[in-house]
TIKOL-511507 format. One record per residue (C-alpha): residue in three letters; x negated, y, z. Coordinates in steps of 0.1 Angstrom, whole numbers, plus 2048, in hexadecimal, padded with zeros to 3 digits. Layout:
REM residues N
ALAXYZ
...
END
This chain:
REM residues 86
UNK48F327C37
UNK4AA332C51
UNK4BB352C53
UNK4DC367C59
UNK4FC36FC40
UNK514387C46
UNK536380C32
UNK556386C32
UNK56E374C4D
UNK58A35EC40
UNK59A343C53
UNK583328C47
UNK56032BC5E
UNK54633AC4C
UNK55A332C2F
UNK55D358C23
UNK54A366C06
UNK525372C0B
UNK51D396C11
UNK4F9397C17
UNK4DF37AC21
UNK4BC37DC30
UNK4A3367C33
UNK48835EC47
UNK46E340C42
UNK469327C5E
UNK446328C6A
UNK42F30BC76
UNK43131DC9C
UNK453320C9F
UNK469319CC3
UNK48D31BCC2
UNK48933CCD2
UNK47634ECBA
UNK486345C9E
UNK4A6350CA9
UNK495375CB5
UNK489373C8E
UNK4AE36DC83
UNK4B8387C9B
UNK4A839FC8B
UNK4B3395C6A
UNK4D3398C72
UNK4CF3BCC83
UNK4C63C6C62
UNK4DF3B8C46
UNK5043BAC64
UNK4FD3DEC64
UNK4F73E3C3E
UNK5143CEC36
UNK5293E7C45
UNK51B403C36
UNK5253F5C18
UNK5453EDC20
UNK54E412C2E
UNK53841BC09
UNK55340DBFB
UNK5373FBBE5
UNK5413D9BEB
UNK55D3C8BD2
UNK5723A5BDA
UNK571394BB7
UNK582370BAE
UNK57334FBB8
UNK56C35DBE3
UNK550374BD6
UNK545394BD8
UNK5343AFBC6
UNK5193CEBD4
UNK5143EBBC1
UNK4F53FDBBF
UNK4E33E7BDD
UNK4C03EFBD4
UNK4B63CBBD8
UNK4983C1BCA
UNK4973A1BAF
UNK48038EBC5
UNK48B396BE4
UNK49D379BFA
UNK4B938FC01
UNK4D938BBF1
UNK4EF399BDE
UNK4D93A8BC2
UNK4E23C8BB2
UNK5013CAB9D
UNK50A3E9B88
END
C-alpha cells in the first residue's frame, strides 16, 4: 500500500497529527511514474477536503497530537481515515 496524508504542520517533519489518509494498493505493473500520478490524485482529493473541514470548523485538536472530524461520512471499511466521530 502507498498513499498521501494531509496533517497538520508543526516543526517536527511530518510529525503533526493526521487529518485525513488515502490509500492506494501497489499493483504488479507499477513504474515510479504511475504510481506517483495515482498518489496524485489521492492527494487532490483528501488536501482539498481537509480544508473544507477546517473552514467547517468540524475539525477538533484533542491531547496526545491528535485530532477529531465530526460528521465525515466515512465509511467503516473504507481505507480513508479519520472515521466518523459524533
Amino acid at each position: 500500500m502507498h498513499g498521501a496524508t494531509v496533517h497538520v504542520m508543526t516543526a517536527a517533519l511530518d510529525g503533526g497529527p493526521v487529518i485525513v489518509q488515502g490509500v492506494i494498493p501497489v499493483t504488479y505493473g507499477d513504474t515510479e511514474e504511475s504510481l506517483a500520478a495515482r498518489v496524485l490524485e489521492v492527494e487532490h482529493r483528501i488536501y482539498p477536503q481537509a480544508v473544507r473541514w477546517l473552514v467547517e470548523g468540524r475539525i477538533e485538536f484533542v491531547a496526545g497530537n491528535a485530532v477529531k472530524v465530526r460528521g465525515t461520512d466515512v465509511p467503516g471499511d473504507s481505507m480513508i481515515s479519520p472515521r466518523n466521530i459524533e
